[in-house]
PyMOL Python script that loads the backbone (N, CA, C, O; Angstrom):
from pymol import cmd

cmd.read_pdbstr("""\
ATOM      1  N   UNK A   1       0.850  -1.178   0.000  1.00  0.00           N
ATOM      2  CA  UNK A   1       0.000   0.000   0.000  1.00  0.00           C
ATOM      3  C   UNK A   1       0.892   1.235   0.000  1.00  0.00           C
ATOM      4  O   UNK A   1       1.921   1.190   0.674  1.00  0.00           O
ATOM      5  N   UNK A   2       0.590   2.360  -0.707  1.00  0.00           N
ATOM      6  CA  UNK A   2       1.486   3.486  -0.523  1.00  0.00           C
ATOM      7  C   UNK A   2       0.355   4.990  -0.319  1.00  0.00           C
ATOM      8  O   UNK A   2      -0.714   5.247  -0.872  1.00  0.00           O
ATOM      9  N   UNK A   3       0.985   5.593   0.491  1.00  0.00           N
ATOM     10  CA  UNK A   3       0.296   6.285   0.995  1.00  0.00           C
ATOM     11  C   UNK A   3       0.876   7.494   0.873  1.00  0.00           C
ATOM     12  O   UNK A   3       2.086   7.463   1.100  1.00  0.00           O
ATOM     13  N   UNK A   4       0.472   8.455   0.618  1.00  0.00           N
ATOM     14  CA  UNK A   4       0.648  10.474   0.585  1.00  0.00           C
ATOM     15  C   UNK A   4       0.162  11.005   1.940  1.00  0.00           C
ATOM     16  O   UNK A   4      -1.011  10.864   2.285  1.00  0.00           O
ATOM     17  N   UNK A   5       1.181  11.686   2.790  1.00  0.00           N
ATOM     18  CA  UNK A   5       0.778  12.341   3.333  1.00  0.00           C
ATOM     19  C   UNK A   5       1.043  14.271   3.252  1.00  0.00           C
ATOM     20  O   UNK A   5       2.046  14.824   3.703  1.00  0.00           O
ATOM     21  N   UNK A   6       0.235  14.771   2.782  1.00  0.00           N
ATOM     22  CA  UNK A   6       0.767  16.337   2.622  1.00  0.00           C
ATOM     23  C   UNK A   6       1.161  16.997   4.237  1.00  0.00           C
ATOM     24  O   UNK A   6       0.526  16.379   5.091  1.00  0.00           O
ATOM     25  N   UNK A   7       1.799  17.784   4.664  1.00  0.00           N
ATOM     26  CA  UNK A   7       2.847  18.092   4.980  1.00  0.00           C
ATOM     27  C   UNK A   7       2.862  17.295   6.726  1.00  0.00           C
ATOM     28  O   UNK A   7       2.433  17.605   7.837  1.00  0.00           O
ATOM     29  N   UNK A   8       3.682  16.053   6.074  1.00  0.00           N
ATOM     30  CA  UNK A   8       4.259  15.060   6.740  1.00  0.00           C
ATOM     31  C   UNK A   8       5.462  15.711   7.581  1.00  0.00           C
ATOM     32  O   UNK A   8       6.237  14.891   8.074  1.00  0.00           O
ATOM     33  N   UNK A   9       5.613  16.478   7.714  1.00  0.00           N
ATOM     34  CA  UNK A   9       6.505  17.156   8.852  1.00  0.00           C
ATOM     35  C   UNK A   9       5.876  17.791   9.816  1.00  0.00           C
ATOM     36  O   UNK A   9       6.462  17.923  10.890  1.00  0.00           O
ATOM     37  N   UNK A  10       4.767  18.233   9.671  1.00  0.00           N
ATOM     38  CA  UNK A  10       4.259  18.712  10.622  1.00  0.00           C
ATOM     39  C   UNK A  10       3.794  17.699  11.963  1.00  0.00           C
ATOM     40  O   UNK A  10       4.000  16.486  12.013  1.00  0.00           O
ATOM     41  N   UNK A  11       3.089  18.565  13.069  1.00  0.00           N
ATOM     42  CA  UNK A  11       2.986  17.622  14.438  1.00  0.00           C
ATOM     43  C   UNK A  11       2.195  16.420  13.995  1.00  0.00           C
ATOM     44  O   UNK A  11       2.318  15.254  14.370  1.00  0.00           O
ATOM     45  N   UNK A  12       1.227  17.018  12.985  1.00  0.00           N
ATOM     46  CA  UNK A  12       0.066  15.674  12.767  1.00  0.00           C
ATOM     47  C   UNK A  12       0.620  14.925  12.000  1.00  0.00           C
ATOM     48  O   UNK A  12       0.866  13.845  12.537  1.00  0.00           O
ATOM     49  N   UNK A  13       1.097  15.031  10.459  1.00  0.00           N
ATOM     50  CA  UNK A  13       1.385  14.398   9.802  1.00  0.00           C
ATOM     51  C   UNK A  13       2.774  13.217  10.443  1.00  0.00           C
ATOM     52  O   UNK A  13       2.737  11.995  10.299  1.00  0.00           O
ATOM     53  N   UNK A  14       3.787  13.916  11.071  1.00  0.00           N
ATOM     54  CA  UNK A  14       4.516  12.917  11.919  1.00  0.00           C
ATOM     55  C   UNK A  14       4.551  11.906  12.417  1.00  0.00           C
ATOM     56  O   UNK A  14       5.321  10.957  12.265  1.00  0.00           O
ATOM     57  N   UNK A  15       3.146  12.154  13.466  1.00  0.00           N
ATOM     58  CA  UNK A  15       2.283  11.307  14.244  1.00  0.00           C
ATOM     59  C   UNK A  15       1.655  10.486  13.475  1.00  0.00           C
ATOM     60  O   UNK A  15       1.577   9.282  13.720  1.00  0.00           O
ATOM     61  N   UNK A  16       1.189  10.997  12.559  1.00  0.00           N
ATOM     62  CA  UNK A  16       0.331   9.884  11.502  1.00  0.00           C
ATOM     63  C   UNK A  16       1.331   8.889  11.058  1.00  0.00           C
ATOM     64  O   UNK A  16       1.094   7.696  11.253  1.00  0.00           O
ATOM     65  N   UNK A  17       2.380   9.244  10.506  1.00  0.00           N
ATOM     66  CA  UNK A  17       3.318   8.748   9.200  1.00  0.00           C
ATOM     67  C   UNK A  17       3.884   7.445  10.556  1.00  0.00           C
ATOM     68  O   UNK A  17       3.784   6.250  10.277  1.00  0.00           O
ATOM     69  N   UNK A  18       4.310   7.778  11.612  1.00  0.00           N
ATOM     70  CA  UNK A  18       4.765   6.736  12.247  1.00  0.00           C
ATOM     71  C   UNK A  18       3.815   5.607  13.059  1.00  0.00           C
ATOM     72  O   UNK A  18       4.330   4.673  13.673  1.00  0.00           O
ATOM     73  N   UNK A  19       2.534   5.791  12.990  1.00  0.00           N
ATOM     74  CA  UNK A  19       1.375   5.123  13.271  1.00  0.00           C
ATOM     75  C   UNK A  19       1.402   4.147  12.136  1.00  0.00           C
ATOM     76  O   UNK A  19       1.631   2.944  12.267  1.00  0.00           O
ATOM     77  N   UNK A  20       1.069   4.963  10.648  1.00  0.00           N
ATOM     78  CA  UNK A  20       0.802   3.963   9.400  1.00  0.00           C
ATOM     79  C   UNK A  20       2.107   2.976   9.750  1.00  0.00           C
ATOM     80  O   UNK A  20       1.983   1.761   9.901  1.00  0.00           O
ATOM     81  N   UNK A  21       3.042   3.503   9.828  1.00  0.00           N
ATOM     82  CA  UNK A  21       4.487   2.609   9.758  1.00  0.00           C
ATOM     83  C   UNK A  21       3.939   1.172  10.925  1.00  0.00           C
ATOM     84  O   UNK A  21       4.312   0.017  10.720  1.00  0.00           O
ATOM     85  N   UNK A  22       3.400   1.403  11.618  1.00  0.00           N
ATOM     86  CA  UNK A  22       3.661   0.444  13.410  1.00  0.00           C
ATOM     87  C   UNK A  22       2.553  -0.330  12.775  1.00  0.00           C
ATOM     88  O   UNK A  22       2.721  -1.546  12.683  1.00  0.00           O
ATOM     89  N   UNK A  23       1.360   0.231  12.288  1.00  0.00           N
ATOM     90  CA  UNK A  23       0.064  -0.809  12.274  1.00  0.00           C
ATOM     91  C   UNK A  23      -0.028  -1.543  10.746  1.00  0.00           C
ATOM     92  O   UNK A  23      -0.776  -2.513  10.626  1.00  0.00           O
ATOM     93  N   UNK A  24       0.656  -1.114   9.725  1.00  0.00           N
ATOM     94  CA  UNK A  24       0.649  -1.364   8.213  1.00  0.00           C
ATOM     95  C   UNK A  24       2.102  -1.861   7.979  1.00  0.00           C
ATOM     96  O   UNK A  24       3.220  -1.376   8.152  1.00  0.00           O
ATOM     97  N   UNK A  25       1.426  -3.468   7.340  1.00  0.00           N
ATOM     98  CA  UNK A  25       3.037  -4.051   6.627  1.00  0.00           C
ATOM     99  C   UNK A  25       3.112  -3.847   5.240  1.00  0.00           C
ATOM    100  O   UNK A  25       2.189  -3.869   4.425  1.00  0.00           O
ATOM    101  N   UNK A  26       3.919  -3.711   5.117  1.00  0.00           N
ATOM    102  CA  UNK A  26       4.045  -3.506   3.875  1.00  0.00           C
ATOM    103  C   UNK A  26       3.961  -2.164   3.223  1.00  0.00           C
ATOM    104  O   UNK A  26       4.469  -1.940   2.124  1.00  0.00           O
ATOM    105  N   UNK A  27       3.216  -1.153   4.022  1.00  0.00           N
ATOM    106  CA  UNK A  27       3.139   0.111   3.444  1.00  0.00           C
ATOM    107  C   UNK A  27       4.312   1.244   3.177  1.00  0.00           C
ATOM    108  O   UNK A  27       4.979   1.519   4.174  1.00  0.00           O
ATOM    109  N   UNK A  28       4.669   1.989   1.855  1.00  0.00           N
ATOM    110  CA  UNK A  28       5.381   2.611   1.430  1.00  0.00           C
ATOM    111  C   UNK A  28       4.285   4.282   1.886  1.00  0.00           C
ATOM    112  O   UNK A  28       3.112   4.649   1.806  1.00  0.00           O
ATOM    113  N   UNK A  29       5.592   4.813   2.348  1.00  0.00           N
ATOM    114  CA  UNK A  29       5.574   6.075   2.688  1.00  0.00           C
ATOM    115  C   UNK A  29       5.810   7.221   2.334  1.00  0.00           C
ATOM    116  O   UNK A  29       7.022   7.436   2.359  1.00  0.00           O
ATOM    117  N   UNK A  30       4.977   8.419   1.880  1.00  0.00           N
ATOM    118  CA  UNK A  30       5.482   9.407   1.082  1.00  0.00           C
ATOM    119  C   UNK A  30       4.879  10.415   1.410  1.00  0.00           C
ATOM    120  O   UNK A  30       3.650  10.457   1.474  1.00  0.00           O
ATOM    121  N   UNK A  31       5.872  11.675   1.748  1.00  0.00           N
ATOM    122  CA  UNK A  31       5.352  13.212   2.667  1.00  0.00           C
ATOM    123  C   UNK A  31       5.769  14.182   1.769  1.00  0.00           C
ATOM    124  O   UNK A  31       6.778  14.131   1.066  1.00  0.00           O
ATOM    125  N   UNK A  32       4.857  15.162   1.832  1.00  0.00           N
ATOM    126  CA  UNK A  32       5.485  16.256   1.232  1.00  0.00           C
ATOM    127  C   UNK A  32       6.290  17.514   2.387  1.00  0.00           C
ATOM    128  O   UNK A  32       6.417  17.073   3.530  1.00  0.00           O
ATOM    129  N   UNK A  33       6.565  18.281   2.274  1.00  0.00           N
ATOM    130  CA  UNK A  33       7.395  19.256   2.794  1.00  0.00           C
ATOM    131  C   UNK A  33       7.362  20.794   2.150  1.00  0.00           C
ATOM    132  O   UNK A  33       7.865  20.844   1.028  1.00  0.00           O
ATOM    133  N   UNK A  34       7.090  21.470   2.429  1.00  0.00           N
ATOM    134  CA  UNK A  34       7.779  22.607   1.964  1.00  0.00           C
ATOM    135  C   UNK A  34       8.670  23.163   1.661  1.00  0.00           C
ATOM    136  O   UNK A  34       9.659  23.052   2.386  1.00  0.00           O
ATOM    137  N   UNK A  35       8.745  23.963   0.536  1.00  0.00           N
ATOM    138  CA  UNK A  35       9.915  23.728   0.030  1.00  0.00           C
ATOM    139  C   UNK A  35      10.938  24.915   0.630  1.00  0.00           C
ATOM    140  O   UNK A  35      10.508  26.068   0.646  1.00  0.00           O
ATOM    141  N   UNK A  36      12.568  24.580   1.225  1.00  0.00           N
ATOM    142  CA  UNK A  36      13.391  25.342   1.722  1.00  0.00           C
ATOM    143  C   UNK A  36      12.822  25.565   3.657  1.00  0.00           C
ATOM    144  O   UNK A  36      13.229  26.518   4.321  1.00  0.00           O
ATOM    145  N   UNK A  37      11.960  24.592   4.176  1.00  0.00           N
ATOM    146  CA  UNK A  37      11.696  24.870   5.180  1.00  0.00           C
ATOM    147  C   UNK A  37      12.246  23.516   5.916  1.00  0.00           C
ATOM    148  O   UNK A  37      11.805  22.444   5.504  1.00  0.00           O
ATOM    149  N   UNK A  38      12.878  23.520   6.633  1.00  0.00           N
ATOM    150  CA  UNK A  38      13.744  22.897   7.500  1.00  0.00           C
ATOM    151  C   UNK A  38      12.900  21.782   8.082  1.00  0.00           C
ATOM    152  O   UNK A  38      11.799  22.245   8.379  1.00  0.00           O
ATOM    153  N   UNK A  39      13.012  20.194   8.423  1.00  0.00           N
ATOM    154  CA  UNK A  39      12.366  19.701   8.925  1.00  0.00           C
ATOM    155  C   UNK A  39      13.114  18.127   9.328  1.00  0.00           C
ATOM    156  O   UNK A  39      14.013  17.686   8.613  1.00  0.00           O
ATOM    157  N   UNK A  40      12.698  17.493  10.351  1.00  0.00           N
ATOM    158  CA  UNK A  40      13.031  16.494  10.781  1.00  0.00           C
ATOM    159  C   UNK A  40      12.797  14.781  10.108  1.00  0.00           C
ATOM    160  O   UNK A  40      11.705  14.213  10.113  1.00  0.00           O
ATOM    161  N   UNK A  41      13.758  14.330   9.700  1.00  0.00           N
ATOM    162  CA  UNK A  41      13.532  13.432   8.170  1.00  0.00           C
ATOM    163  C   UNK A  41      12.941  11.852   9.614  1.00  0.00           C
ATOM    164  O   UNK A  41      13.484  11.658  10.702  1.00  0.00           O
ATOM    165  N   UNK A  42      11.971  11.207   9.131  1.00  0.00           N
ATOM    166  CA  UNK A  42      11.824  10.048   9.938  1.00  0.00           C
ATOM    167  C   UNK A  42      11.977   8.867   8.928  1.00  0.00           C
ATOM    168  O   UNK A  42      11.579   8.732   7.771  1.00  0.00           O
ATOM    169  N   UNK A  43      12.761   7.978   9.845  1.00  0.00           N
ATOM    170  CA  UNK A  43      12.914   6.967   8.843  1.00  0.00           C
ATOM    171  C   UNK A  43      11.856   6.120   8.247  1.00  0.00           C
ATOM    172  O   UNK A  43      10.767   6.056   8.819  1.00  0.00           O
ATOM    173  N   UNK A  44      12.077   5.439   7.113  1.00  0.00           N
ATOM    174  CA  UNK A  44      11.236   4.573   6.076  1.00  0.00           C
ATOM    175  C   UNK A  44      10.060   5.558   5.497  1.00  0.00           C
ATOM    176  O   UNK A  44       9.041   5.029   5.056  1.00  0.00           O
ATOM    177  N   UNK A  45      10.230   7.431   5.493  1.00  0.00           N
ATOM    178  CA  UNK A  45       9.747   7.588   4.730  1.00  0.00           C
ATOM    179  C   UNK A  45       9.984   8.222   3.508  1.00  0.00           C
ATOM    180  O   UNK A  45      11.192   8.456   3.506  1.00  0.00           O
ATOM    181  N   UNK A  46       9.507   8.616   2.502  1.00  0.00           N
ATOM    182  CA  UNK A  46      10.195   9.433   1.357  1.00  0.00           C
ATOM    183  C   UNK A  46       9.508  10.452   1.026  1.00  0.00           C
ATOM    184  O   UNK A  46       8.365  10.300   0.595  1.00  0.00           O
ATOM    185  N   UNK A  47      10.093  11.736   1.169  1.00  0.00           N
ATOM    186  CA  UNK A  47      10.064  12.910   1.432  1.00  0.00           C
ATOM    187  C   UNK A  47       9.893  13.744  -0.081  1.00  0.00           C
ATOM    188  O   UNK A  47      10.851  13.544  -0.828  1.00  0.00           O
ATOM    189  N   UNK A  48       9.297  14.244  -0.391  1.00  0.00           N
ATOM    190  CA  UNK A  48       9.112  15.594  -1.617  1.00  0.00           C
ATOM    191  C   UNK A  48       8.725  17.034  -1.613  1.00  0.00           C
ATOM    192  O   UNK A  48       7.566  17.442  -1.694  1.00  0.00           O
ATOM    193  N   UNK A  49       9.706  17.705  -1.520  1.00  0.00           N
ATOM    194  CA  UNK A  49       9.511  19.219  -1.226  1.00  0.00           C
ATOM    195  C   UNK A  49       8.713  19.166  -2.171  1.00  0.00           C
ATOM    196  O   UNK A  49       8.856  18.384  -3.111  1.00  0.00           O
ATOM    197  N   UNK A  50       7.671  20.063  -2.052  1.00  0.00           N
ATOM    198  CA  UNK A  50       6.634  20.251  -2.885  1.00  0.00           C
ATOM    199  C   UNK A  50       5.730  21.598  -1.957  1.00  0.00           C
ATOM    200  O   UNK A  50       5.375  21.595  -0.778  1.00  0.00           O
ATOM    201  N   UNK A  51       5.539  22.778  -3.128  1.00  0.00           N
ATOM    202  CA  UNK A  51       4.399  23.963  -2.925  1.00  0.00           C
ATOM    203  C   UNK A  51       3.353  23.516  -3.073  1.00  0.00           C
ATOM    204  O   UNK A  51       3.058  23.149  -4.210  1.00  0.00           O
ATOM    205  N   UNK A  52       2.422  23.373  -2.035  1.00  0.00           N
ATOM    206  CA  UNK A  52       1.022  22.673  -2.868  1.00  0.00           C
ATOM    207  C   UNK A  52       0.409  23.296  -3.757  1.00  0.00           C
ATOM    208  O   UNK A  52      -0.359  22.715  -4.523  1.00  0.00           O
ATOM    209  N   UNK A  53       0.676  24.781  -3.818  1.00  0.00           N
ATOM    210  CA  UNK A  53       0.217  26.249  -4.405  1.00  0.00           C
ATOM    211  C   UNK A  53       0.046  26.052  -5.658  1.00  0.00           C
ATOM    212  O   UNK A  53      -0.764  26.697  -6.324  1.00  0.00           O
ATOM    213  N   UNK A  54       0.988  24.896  -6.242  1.00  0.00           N
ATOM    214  CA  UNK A  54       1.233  24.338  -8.036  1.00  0.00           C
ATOM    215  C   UNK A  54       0.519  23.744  -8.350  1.00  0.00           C
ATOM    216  O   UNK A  54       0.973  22.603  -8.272  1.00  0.00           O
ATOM    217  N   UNK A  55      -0.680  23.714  -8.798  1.00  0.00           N
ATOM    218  CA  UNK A  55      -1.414  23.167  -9.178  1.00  0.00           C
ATOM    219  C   UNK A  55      -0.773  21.553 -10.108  1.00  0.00           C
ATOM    220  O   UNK A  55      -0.966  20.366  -9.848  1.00  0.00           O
ATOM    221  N   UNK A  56       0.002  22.211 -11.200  1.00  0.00           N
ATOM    222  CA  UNK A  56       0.709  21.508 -12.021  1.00  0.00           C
ATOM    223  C   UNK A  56       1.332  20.004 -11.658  1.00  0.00           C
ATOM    224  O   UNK A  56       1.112  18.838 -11.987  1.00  0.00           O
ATOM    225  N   UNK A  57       2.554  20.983 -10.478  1.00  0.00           N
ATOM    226  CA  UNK A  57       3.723  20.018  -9.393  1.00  0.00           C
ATOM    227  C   UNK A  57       2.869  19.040  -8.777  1.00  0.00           C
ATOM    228  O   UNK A  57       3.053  17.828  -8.895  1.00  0.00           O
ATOM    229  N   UNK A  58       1.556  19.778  -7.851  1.00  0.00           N
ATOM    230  CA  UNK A  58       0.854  18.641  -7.000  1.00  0.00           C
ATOM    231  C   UNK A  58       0.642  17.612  -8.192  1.00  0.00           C
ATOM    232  O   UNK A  58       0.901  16.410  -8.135  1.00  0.00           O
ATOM    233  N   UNK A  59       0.093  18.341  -9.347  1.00  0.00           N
ATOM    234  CA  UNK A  59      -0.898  16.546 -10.483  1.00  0.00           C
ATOM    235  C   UNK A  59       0.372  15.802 -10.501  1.00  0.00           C
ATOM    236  O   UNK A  59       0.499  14.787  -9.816  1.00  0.00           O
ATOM    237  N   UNK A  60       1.301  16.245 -11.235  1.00  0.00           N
ATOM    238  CA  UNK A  60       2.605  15.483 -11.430  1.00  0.00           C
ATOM    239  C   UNK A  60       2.762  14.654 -10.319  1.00  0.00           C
ATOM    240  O   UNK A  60       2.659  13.453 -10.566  1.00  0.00           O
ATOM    241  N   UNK A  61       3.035  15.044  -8.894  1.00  0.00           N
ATOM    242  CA  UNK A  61       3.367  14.154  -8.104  1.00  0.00           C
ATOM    243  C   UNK A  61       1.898  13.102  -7.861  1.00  0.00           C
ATOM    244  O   UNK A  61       2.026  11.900  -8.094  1.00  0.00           O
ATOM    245  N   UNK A  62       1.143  13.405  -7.598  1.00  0.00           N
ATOM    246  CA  UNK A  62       0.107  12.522  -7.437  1.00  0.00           C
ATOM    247  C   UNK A  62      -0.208  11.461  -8.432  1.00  0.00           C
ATOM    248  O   UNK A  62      -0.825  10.436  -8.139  1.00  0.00           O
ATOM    249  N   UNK A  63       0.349  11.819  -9.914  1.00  0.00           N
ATOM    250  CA  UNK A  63       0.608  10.784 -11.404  1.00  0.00           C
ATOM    251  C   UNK A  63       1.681   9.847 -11.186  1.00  0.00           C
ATOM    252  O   UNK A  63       1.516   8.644 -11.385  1.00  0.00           O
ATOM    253  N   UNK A  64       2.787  10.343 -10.781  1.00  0.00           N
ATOM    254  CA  UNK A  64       3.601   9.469 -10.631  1.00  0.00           C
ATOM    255  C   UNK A  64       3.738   8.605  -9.633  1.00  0.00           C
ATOM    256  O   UNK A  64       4.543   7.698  -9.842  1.00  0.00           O
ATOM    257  N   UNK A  65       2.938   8.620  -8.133  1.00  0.00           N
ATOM    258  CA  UNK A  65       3.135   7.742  -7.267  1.00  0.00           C
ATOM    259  C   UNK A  65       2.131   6.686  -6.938  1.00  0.00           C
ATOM    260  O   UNK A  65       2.205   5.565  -6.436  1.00  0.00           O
ATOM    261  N   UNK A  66       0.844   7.684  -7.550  1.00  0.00           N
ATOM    262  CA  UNK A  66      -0.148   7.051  -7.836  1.00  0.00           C
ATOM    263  C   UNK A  66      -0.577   6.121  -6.486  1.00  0.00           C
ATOM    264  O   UNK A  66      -0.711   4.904  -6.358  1.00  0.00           O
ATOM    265  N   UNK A  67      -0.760   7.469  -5.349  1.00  0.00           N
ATOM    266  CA  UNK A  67      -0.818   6.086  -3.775  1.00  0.00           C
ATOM    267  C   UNK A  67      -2.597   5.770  -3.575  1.00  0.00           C
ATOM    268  O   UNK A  67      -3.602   6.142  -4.180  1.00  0.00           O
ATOM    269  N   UNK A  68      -2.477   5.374  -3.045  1.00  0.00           N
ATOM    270  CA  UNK A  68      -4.146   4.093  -2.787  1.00  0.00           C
ATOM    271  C   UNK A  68      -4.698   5.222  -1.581  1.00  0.00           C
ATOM    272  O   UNK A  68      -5.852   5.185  -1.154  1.00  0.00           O
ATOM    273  N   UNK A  69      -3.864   6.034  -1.204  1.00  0.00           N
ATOM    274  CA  UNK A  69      -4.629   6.968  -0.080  1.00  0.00           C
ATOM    275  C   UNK A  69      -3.783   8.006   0.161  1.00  0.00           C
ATOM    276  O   UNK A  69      -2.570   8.040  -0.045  1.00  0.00           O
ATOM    277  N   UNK A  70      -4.523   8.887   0.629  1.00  0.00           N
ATOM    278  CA  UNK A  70      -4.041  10.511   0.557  1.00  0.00           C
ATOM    279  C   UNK A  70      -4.539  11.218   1.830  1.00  0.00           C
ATOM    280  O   UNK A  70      -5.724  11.539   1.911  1.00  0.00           O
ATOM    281  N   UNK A  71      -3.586  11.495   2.922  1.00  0.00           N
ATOM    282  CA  UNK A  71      -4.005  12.156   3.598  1.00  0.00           C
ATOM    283  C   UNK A  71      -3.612  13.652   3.933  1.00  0.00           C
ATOM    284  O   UNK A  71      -2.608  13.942   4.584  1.00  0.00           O
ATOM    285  N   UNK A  72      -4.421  14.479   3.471  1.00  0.00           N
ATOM    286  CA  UNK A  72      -4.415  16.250   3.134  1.00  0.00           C
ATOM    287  C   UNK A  72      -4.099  16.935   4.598  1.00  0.00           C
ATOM    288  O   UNK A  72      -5.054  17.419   5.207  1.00  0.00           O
ATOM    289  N   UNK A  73      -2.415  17.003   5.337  1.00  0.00           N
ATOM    290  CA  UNK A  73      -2.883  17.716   6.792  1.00  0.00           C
ATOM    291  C   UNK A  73      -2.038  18.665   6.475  1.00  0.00           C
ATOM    292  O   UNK A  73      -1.762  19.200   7.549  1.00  0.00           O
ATOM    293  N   UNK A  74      -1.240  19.394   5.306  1.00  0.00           N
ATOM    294  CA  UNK A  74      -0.216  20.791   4.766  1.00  0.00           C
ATOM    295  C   UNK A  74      -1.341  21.593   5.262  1.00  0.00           C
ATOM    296  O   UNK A  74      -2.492  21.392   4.872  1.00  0.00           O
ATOM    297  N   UNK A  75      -1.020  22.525   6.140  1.00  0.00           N
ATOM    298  CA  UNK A  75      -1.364  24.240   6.562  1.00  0.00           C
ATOM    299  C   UNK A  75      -0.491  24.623   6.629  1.00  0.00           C
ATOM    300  O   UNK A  75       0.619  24.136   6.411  1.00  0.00           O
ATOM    301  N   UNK A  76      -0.979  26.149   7.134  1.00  0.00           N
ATOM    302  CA  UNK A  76      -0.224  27.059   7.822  1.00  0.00           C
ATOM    303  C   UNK A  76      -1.118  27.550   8.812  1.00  0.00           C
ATOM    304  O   UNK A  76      -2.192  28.152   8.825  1.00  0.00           O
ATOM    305  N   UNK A  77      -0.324  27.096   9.623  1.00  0.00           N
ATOM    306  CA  UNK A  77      -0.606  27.664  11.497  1.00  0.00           C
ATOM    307  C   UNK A  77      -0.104  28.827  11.896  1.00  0.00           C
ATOM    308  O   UNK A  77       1.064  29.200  11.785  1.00  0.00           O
ATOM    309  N   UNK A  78      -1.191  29.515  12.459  1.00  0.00           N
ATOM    310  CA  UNK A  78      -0.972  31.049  13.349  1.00  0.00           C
ATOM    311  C   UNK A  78      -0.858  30.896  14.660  1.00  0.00           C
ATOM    312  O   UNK A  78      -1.587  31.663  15.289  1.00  0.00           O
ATOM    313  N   UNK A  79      -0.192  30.165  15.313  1.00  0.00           N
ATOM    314  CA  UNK A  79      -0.630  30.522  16.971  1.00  0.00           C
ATOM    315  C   UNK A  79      -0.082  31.979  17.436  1.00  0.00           C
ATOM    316  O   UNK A  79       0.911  32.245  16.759  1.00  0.00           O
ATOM    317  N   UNK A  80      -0.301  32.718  18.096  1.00  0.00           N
ATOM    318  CA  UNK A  80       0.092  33.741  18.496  1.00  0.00           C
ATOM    319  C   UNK A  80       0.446  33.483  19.674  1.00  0.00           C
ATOM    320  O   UNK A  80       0.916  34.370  20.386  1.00  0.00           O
TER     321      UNK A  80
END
""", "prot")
cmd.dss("prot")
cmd.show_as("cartoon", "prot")
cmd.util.cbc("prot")
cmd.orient("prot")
């Protein structure tokens, strides 16, 4: 099974990406990131800076990996 998570660096996506890893065999892992923004790499997954802003970049990547599930958690957070 391979799975998308959009911005897999963040607190949620993290949490998620190492859950799928513990409860799913076999599953291939793939996060996006922002691009030029610094972030903590976890193992067994594979990482793609990617603007989601690109309409274009997102189809492309979503053509080529072509995963069985997609989970959408890329924001941008304001806490003050």
């Amino acid at each position: 099974m391979r799975i998308l998570i959009t911005g897999a660096c963040g607190f949620v996506g993290h949490h998620l990406a190492a859950h799928l890893l513990d409860t799913i065999a076999n599953v291939e892992i793939h996060g996006t990131t922002l691009p030029g923004v610094p972030y903590e790499k976890q193992s067994n997954v594979t990482y793609h800076e990617l603007d989601l802003k690109s309409e274009s970049l997102a189809d492309a990547l979503i053509a080529d990996l072509r995963p069985d599930n997609i989970y959408h958690l890329a924001a941008q957070a304001f806490v003050p």
